[in-house]
C-alpha positions as MATLAB code, in Angstrom:
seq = 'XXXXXXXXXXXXXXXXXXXXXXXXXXXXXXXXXXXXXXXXXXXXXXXXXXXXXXXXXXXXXXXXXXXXXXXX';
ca = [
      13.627   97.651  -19.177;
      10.212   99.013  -17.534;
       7.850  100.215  -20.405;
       7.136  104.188  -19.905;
       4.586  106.158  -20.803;
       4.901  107.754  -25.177;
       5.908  111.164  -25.165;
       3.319  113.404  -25.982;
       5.510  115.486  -28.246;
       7.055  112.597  -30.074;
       3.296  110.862  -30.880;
       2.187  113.872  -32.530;
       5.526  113.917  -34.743;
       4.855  112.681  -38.432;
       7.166  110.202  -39.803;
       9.364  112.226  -41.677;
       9.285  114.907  -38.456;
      10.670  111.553  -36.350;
      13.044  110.457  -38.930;
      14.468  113.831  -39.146;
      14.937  114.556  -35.253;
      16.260  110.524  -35.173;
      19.115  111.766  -37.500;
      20.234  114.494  -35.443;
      20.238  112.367  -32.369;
      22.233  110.101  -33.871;
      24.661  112.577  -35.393;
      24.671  114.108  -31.687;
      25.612  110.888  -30.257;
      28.428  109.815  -33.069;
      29.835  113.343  -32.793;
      30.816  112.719  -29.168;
      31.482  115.217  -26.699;
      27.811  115.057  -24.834;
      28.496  114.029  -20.834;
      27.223  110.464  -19.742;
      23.962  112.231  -18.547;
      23.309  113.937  -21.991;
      24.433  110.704  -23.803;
      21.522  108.527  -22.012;
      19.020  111.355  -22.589;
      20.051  111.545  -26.378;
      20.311  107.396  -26.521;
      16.533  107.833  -24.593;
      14.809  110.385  -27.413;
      16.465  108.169  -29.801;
      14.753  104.691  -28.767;
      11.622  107.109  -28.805;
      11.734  108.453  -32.457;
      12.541  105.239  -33.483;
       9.523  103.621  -31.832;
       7.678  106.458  -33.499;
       9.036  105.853  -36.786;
       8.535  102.337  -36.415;
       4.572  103.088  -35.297;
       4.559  105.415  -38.532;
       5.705  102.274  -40.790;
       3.481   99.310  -39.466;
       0.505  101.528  -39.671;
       1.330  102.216  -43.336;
       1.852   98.121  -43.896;
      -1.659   97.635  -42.459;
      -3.386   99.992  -44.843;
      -1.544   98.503  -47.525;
      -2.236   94.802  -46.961;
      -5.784   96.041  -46.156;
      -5.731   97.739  -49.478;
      -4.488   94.760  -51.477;
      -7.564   92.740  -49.752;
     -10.532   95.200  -50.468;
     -11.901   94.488  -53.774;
     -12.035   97.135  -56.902;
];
């Protein structure tokens, strides 16, 4: 799958803003009813958030492992 560009809207989510839309994409897409077109548009904002969220939670394990390194 080619790599796209990040969605402007979606990088300037915060974590818990990304986790939040995530859920209601997913609750969208288990809920059925959405055509094929919405479906893969849904399933598309979804990978996003996700990369987001995922962005959101290695950042957070860097500061902490650089944390545990720094000296007191």
């Amino acid at each position: 799958m080619p790599e796209t560009k990040p969605d402007p809207e979606i990088q300037a989510l915060s974590y818990e803003e990304a986790r939040e839309q995530l859920v209601q994409v997913v609750g969208k897409l288990e809920a059925g009813g959405a055509s094929l077109e919405e479906s893969l548009a849904l399933w598309e904002r979804g990978e996003a958030l996700a990369k987001r969220c995922e962005e959101w939670l290695e950042g957070a394990r860097k500061r902490l492992a650089a944390a545990r390194d720094q000296p007191l």
